[in-house]
DRENLUMLO-549516 format. One record per atom (N, C-alpha, C): residue number from 1; residue in one letter; z, x, y. Coordinates in steps of 0.2 Angstrom, whole numbers. Layout:
<sites>
<site num="NUM" residu="A" zz="Z" xx="X" yy="Y"/>
...
</sites>
This chain:
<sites>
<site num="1" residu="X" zz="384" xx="-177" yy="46"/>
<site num="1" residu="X" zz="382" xx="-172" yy="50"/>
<site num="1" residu="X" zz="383" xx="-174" yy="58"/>
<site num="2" residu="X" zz="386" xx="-168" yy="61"/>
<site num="2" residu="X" zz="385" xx="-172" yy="70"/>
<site num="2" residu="X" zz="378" xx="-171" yy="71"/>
<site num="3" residu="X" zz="376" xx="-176" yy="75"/>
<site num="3" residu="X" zz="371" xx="-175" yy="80"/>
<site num="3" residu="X" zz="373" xx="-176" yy="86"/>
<site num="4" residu="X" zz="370" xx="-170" yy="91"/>
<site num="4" residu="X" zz="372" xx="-168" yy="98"/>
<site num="4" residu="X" zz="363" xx="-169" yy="103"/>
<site num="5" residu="X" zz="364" xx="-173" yy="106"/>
<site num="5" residu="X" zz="358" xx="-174" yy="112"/>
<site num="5" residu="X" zz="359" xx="-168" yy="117"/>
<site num="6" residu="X" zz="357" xx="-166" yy="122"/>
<site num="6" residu="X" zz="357" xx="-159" yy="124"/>
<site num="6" residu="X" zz="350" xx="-163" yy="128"/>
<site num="7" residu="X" zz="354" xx="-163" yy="135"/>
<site num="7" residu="X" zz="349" xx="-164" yy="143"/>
<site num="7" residu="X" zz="353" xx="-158" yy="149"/>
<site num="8" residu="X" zz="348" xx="-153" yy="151"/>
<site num="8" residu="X" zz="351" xx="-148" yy="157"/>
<site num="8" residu="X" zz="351" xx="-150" yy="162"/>
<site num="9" residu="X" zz="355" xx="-149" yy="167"/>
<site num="9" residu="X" zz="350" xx="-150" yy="175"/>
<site num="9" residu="X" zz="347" xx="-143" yy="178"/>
<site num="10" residu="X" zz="349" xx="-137" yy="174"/>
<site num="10" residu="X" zz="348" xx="-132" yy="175"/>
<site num="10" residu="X" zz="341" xx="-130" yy="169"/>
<site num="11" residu="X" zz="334" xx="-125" yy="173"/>
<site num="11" residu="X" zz="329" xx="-128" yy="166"/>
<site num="11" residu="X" zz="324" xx="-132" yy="169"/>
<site num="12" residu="X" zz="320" xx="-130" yy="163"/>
<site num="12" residu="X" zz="313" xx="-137" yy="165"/>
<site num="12" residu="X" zz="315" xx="-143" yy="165"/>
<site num="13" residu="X" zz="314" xx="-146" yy="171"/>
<site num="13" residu="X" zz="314" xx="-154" yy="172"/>
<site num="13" residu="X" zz="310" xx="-158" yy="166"/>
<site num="14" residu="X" zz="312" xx="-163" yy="165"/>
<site num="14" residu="X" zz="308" xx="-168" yy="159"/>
<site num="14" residu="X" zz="304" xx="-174" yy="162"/>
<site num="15" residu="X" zz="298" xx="-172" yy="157"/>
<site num="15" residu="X" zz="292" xx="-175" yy="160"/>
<site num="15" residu="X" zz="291" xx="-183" yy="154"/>
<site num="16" residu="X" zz="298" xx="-186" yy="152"/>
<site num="16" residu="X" zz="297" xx="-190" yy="148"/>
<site num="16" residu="X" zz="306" xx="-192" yy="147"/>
<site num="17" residu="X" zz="306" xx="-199" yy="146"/>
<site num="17" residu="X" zz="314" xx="-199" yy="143"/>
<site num="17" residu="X" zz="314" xx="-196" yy="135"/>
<site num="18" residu="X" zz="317" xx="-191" yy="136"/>
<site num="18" residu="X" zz="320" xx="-187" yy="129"/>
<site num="18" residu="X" zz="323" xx="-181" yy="131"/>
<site num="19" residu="X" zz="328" xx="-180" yy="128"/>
<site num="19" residu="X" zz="332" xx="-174" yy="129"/>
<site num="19" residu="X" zz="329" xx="-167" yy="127"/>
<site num="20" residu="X" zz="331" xx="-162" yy="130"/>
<site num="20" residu="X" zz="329" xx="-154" yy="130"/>
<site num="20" residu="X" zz="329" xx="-153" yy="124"/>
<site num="21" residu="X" zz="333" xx="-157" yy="118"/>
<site num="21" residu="X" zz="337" xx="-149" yy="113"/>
<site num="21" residu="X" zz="342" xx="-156" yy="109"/>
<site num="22" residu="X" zz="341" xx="-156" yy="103"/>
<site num="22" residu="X" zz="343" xx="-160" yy="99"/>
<site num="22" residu="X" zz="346" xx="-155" yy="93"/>
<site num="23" residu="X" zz="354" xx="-156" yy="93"/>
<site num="23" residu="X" zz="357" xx="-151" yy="87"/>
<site num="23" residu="X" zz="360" xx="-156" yy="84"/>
<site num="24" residu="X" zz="356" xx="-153" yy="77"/>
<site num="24" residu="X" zz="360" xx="-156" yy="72"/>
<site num="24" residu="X" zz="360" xx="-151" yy="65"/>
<site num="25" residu="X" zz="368" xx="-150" yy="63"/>
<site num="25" residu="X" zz="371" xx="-147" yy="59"/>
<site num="25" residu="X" zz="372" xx="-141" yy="60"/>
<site num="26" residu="X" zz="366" xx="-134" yy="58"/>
<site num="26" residu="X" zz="366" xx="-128" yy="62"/>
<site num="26" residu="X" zz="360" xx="-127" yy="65"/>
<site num="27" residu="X" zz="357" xx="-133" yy="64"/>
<site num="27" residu="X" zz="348" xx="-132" yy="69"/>
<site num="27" residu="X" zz="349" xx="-137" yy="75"/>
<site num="28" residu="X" zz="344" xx="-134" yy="79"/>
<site num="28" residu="X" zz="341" xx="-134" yy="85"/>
<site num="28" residu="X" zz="333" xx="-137" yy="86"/>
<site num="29" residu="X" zz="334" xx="-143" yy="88"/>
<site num="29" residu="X" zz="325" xx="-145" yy="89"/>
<site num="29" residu="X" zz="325" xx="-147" yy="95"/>
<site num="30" residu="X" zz="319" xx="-142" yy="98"/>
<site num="30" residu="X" zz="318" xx="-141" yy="105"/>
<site num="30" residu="X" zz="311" xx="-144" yy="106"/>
<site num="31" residu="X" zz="314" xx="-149" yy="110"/>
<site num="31" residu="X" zz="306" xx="-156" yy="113"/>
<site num="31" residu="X" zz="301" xx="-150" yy="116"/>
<site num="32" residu="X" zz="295" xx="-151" yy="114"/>
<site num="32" residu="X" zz="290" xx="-151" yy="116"/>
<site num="32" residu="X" zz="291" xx="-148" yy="125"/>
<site num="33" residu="X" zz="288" xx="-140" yy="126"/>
<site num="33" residu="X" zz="289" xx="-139" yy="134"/>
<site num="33" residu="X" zz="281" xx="-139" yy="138"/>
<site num="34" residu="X" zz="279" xx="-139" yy="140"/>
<site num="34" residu="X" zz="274" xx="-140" yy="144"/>
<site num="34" residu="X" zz="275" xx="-133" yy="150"/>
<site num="35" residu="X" zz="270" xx="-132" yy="153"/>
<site num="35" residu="X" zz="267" xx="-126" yy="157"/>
<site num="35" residu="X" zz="269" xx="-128" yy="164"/>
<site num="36" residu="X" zz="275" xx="-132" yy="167"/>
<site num="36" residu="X" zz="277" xx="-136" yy="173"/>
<site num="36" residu="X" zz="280" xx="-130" yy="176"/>
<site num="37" residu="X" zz="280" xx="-132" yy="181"/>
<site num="37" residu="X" zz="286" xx="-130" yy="185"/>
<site num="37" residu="X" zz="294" xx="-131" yy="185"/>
<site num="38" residu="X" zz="296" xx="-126" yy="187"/>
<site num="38" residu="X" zz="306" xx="-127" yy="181"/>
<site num="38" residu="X" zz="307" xx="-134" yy="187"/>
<site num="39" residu="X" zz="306" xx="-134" yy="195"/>
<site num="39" residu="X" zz="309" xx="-139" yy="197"/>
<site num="39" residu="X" zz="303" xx="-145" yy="199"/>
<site num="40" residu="X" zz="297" xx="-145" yy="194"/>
<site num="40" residu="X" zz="294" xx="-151" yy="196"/>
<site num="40" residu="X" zz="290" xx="-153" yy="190"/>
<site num="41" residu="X" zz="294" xx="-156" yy="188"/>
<site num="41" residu="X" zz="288" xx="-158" yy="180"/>
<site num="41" residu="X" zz="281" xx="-162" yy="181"/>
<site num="42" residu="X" zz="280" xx="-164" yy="186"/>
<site num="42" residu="X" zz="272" xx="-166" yy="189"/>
<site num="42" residu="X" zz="267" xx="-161" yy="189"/>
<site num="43" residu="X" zz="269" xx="-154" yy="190"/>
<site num="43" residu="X" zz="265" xx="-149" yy="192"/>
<site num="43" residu="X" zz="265" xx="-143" yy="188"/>
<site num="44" residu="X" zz="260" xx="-144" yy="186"/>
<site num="44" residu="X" zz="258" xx="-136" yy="182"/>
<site num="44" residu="X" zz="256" xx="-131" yy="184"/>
<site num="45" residu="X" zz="260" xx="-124" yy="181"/>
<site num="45" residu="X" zz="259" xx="-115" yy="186"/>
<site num="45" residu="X" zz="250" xx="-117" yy="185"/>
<site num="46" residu="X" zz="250" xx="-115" yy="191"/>
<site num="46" residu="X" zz="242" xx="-113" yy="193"/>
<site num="46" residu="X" zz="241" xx="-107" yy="186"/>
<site num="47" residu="X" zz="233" xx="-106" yy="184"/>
<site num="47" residu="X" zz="232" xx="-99" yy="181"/>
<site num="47" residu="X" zz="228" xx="-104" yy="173"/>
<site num="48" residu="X" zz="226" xx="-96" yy="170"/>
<site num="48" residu="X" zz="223" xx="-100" yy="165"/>
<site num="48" residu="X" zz="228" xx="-101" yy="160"/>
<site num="49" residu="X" zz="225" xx="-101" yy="154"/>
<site num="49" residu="X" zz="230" xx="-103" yy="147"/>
<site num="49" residu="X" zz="236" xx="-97" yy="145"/>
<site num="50" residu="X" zz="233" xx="-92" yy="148"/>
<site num="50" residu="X" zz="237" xx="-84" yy="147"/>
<site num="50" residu="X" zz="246" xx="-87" yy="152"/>
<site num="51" residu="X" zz="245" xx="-88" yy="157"/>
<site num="51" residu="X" zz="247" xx="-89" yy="162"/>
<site num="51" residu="X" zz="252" xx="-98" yy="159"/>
<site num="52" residu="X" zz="250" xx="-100" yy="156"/>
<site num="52" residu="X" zz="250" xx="-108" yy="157"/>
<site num="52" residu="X" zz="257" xx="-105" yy="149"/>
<site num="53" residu="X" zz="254" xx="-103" yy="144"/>
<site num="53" residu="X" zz="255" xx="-100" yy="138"/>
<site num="53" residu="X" zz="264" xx="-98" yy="142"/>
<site num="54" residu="X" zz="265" xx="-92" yy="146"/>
<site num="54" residu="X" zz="270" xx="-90" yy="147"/>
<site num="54" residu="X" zz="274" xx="-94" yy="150"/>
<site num="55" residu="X" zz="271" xx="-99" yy="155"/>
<site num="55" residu="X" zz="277" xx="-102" yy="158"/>
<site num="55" residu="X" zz="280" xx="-109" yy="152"/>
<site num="56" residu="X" zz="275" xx="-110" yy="147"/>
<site num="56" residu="X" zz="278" xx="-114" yy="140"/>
<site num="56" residu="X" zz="285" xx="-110" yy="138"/>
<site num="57" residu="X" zz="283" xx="-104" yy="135"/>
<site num="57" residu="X" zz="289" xx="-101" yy="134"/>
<site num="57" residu="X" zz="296" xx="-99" yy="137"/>
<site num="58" residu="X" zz="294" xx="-99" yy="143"/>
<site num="58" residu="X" zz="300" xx="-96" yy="150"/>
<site num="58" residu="X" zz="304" xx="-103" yy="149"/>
<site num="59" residu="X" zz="300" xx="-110" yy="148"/>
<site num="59" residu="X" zz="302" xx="-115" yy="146"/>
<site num="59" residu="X" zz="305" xx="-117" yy="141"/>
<site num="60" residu="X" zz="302" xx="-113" yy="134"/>
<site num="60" residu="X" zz="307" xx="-113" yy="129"/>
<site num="60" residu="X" zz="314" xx="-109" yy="129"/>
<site num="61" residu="X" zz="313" xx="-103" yy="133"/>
<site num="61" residu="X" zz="318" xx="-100" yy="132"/>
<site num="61" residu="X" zz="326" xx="-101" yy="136"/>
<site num="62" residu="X" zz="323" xx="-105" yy="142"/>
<site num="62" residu="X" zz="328" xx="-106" yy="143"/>
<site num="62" residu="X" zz="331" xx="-115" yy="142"/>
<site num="63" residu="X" zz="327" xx="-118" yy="139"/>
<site num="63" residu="X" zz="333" xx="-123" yy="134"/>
<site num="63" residu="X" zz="336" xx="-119" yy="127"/>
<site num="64" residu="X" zz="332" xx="-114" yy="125"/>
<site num="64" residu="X" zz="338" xx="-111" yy="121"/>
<site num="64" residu="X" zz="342" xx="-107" yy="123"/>
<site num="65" residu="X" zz="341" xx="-105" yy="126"/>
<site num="65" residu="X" zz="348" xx="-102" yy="130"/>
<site num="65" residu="X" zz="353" xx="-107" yy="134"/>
<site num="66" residu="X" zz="350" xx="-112" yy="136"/>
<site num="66" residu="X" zz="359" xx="-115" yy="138"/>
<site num="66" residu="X" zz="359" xx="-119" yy="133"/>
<site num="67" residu="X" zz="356" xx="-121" yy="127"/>
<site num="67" residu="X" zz="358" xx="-122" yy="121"/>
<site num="67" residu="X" zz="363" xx="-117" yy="116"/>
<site num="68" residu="X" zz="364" xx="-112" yy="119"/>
<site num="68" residu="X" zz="365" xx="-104" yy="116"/>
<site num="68" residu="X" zz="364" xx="-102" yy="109"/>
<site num="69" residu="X" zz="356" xx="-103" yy="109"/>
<site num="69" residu="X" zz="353" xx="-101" yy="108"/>
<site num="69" residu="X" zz="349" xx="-95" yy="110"/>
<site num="70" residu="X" zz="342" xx="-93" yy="104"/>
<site num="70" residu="X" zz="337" xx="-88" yy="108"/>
<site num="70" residu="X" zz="332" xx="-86" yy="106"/>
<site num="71" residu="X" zz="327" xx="-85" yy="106"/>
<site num="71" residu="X" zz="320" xx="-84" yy="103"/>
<site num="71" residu="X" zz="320" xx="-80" yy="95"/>
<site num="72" residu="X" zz="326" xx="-77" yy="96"/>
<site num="72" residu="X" zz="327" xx="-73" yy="90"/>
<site num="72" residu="X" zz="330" xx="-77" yy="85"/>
<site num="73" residu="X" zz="333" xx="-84" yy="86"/>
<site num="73" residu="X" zz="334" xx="-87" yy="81"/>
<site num="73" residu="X" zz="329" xx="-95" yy="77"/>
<site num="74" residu="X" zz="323" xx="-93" yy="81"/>
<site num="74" residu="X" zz="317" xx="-99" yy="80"/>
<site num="74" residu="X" zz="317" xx="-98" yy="73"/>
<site num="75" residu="X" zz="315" xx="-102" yy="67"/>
<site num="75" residu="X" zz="314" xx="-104" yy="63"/>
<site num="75" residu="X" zz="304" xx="-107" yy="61"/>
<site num="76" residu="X" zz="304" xx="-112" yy="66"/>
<site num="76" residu="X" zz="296" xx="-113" yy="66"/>
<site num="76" residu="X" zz="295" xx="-117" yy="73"/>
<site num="77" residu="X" zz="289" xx="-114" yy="74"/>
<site num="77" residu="X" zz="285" xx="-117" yy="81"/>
<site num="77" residu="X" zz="277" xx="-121" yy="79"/>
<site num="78" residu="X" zz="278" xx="-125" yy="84"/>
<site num="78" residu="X" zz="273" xx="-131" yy="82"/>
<site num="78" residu="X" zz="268" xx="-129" yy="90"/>
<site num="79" residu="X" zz="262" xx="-131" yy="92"/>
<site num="79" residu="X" zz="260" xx="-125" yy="96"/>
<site num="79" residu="X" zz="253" xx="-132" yy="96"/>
<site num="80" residu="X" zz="252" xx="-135" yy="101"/>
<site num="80" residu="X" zz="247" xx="-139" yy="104"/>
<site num="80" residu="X" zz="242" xx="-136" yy="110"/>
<site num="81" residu="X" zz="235" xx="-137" yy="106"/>
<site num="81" residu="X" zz="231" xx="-134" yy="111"/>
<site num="81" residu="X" zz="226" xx="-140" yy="113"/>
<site num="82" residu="X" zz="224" xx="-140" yy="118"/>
<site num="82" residu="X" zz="218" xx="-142" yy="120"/>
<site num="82" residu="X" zz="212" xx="-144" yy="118"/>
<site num="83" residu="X" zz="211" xx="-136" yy="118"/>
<site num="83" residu="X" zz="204" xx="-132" yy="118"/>
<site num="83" residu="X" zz="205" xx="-127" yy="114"/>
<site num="84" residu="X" zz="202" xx="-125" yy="106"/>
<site num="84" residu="X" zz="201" xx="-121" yy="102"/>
<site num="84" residu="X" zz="201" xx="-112" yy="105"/>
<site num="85" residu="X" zz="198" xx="-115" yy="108"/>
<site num="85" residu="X" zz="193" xx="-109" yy="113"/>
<site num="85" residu="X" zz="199" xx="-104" yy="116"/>
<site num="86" residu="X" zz="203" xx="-106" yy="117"/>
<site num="86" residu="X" zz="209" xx="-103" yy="119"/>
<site num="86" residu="X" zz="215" xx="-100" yy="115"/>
<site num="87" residu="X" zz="213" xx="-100" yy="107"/>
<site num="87" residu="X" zz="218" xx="-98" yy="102"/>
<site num="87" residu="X" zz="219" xx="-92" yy="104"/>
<site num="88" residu="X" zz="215" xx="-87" yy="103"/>
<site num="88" residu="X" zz="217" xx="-81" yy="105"/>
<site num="88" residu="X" zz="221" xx="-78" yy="110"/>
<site num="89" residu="X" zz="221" xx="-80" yy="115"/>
<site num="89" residu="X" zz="221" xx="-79" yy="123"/>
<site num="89" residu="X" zz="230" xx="-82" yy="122"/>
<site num="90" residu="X" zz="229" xx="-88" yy="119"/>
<site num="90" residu="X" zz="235" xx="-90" yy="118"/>
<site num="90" residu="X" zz="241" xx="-87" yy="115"/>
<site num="91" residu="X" zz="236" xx="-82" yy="107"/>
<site num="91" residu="X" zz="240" xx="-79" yy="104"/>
<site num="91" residu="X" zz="242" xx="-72" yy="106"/>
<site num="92" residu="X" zz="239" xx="-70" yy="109"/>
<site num="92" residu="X" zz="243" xx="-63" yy="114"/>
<site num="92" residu="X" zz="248" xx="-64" yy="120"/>
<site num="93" residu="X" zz="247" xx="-68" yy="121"/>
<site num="93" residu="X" zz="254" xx="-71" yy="125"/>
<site num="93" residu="X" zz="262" xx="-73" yy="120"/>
<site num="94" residu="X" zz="260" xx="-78" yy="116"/>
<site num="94" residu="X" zz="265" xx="-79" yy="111"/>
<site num="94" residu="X" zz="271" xx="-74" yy="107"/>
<site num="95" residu="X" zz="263" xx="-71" yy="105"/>
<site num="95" residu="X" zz="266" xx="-67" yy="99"/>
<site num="95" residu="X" zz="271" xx="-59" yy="105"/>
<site num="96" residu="X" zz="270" xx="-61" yy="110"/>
<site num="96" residu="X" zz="275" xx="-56" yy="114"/>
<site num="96" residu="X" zz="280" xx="-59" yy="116"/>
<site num="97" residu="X" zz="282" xx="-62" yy="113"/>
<site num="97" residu="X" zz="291" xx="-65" yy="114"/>
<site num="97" residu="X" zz="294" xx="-66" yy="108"/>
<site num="98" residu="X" zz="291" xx="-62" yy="103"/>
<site num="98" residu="X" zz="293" xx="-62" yy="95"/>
<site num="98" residu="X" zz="295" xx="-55" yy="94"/>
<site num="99" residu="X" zz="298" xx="-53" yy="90"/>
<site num="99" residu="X" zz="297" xx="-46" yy="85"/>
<site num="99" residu="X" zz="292" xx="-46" yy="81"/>
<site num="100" residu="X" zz="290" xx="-43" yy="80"/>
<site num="100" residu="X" zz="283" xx="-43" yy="75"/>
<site num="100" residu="X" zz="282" xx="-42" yy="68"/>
<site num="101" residu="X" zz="290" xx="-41" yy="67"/>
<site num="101" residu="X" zz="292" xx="-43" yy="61"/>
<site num="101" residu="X" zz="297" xx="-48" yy="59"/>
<site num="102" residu="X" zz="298" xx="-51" yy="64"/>
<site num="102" residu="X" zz="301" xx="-57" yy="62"/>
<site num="102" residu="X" zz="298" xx="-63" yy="66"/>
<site num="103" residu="X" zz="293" xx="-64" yy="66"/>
<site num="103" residu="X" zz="288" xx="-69" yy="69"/>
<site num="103" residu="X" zz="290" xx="-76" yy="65"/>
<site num="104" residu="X" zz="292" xx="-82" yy="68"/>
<site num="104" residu="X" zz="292" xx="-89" yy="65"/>
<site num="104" residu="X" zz="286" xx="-93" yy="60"/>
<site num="105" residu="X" zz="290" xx="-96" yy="57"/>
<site num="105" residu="X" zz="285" xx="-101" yy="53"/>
<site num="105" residu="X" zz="279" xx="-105" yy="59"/>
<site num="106" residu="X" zz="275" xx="-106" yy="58"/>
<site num="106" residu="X" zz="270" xx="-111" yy="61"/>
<site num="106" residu="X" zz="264" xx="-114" yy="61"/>
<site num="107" residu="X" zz="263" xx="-118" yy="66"/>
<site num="107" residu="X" zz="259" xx="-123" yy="66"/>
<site num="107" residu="X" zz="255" xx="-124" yy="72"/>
<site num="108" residu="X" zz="248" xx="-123" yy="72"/>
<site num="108" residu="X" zz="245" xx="-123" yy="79"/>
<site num="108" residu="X" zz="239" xx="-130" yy="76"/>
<site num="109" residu="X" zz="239" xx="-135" yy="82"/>
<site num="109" residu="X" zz="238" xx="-141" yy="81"/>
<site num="109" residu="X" zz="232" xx="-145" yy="86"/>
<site num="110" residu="X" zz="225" xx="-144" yy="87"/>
<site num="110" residu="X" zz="220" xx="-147" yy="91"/>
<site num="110" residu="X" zz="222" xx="-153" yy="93"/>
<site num="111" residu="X" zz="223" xx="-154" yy="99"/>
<site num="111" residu="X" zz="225" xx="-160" yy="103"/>
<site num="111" residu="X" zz="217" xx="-160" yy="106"/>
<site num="112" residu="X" zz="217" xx="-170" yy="110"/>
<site num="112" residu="X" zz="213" xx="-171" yy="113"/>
<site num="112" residu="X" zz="215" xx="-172" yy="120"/>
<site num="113" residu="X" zz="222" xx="-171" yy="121"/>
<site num="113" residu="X" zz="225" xx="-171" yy="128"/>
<site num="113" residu="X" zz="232" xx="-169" yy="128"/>
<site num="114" residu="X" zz="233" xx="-168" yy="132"/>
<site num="114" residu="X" zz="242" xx="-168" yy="135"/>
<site num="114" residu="X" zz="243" xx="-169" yy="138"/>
<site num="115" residu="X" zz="252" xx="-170" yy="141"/>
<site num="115" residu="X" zz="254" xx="-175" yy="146"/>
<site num="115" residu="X" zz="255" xx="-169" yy="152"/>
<site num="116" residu="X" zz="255" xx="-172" yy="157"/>
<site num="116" residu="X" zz="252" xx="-168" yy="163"/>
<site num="116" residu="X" zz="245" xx="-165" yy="164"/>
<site num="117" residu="X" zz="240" xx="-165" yy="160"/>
<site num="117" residu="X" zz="235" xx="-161" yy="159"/>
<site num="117" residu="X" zz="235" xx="-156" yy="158"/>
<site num="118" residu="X" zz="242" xx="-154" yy="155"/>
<site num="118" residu="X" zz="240" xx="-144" yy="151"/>
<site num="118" residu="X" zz="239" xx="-143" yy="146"/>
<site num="119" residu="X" zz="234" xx="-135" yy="146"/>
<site num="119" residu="X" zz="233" xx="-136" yy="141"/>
<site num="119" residu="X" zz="236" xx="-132" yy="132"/>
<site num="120" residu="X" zz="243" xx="-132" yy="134"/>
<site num="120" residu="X" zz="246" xx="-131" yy="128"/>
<site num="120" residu="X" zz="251" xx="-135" yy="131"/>
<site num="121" residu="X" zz="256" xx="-133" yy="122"/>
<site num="121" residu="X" zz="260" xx="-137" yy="122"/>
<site num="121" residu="X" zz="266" xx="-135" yy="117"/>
<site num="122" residu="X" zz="270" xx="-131" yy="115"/>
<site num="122" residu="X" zz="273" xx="-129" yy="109"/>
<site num="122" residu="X" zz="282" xx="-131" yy="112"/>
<site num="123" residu="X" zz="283" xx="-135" yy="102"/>
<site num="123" residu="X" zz="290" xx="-137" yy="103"/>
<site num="123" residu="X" zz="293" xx="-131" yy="97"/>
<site num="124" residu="X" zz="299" xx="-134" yy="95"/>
<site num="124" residu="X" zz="301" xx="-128" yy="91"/>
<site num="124" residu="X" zz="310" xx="-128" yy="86"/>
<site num="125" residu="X" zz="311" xx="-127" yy="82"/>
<site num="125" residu="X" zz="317" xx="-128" yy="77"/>
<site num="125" residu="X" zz="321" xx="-122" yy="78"/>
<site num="126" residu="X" zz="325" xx="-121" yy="79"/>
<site num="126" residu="X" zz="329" xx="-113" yy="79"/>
<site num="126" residu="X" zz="336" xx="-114" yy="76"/>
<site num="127" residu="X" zz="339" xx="-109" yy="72"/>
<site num="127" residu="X" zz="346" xx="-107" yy="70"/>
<site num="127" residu="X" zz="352" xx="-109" yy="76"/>
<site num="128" residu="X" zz="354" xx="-112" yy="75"/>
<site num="128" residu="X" zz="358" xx="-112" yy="82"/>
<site num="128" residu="X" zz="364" xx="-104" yy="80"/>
<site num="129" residu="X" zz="367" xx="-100" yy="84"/>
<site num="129" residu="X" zz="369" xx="-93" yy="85"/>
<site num="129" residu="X" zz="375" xx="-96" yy="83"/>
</sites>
């Protein structure tokens, strides 16, 4: 089977040596995004988890797309939180980049921290297109 590493300069900057987007055979495993700013990985969008939530996905979505990939081809999502307390809040943001009948396999997972101090954290496996 190939395996292809996958780093953009275009996209969220990486807050860690490890590539955006690892394809191997007809899947897509997309590293863990963080709620950063596209051009500063030090720095997370102000706002709360609603807020924090969207800028992870804007994140995801566009390593699937210059993957070409796209949200429509996600498989299972793995989904780190902080603070419990925010699942809902989390999940209303989320499930709005989905179809609602085609929603991904997942996994949402109580952390005691994350890198940069945010407070989510979701990576992700997709069909490559």
């Amino acid at each position: 089977m190939n395996i292809e590493h996958l780093i953009f300069d275009k996209g969220p900057k990486r807050v860690g040596p490890f590539s955006h987007a690892v394809k191997a055979g007809d899947f897509l495993f997309v590293t863990g995004q963080m709620p950063t700013l596209p051009n500063d990985p030090t720095k997370l969008v102000e706002g709360d988890i609603a807020k924090q939530t969207h800028q992870v996905m804007k994140n995801l979505k566009s390593v699937l797309e210059s993957s070409n990939s796209s949200l429509e081809n996600v498989v299972f999502v793995r989904i780190y939180l902080v603070n419990f307390q925010d699942f809902d809040k989390m999940n209303a943001v989320y499930k709005s980049y989905f179809d609602s009948d085609k929603l991904p396999a997942r996994t949402c997972i109580g952390v005691t921290g994350l890198a940069v101090g945010a407070s989510v954290e979701i990576d992700l496996i997709a069909k490559i297109s």
